[in-house]
C-alpha positions as a printed Julia matrix, in Angstrom:
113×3 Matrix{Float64}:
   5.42   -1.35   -1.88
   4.39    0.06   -5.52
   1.98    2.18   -6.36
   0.77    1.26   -9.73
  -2.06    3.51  -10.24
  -4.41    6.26   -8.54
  -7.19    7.96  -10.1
  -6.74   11.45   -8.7
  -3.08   11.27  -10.21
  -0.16   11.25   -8.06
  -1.01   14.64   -5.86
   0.58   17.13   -7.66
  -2.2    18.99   -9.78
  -3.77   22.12   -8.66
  -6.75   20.73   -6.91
  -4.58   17.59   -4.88
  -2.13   20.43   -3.52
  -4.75   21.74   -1.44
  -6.15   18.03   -0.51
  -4.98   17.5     3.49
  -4.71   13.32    2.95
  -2.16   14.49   -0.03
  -0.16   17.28    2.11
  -0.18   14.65    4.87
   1.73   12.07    2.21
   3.93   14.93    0.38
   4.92   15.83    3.94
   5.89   12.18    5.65
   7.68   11.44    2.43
   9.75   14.4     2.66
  10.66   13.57    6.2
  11.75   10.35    5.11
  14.28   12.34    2.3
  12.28   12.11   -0.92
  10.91   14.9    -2.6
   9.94   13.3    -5.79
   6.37   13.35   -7.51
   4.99    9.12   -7.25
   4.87    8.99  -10.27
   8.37    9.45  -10.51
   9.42    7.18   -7.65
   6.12    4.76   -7.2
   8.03    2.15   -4.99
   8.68    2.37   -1.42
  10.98    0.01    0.57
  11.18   -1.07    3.64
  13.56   -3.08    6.22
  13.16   -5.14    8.99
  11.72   -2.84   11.86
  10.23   -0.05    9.84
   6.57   -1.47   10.71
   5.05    1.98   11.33
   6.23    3.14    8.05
   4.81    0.4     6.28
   1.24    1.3     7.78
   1.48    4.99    7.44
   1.97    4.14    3.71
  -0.89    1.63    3.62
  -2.74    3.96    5.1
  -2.07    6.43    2.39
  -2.89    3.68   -0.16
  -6.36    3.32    0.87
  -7.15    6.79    1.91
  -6.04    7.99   -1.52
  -7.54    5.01   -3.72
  -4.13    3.68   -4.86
  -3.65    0.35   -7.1
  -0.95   -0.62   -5.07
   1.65   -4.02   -4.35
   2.91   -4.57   -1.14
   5.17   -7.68   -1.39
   6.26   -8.6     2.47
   8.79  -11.28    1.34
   9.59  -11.35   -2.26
   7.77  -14.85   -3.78
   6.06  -15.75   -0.52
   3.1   -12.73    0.16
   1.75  -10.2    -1.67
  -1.36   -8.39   -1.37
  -3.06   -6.0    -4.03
  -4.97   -2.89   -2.51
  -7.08   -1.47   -5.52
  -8.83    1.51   -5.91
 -12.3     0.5    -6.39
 -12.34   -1.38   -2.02
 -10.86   -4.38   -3.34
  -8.44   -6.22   -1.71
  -6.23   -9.67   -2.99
  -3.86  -11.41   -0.89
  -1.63  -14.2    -2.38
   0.72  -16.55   -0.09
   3.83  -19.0    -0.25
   3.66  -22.37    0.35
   2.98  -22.04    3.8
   0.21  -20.4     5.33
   1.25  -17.43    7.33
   0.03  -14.96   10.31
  -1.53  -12.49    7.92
  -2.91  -15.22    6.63
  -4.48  -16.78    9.67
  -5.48  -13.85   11.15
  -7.36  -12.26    8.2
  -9.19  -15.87    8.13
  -9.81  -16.28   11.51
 -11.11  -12.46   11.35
 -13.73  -13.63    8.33
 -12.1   -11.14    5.69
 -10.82  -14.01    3.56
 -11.93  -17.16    2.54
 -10.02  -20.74    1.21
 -10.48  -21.03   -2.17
 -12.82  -23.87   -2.75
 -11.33  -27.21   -5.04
């Protein structure tokens, strides 16, 4: 995941410290050993069976209005959270569960040829 932009900054200035959806981030990445500002370290990684983490920091993304990239498999998925409630998904060859499931759920359409 890379956080690419946010229009509040990256939750260090005066007014951010005392912002709870900012201590709640400062704190969780401390617990997982990083005290850095974003902006210094904008990418977080994840492996196989860190699901919860992955959330937590989508979470973040959207509560915070991050332009962010989450890449699930490196060529095959990626989707874009922006901070302006937009939302782009782009997929492998093959159509996957994320996929399917955000279809099936009406949140994303086939492109039309």
């Amino acid at each position: 995941m890379l956080c690419l932009f946010c229009v509040s900054g990256d939750g260090w200035s005066e007014e951010n410290e005392r912002d709870e959806r900012w201590q709640r981030y400062r704190l969780w990445r401390v617990a997982n050993g990083d005290q850095r500002r974003l902006y210094d370290a904008p990418g977080h990684r994840f492996e196989r069976g860190e699901g919860d983490s992955v959330s937590q920091v989508i979470e973040f993304a959207l509560q915070l209005g991050w332009d962010t990239l989450v890449a699930a498999k490196p060529r095959r998925q990626i989707l874009f959270l922006s901070h302006d409630d937009r939302m782009e998904i782009y997929h492998g060859f093959q159509r996957r569960w994320l996929a399917e499931t955000l279809i099936a759920l009406g949140y994303w359409h086939r492109a039309t040829h």
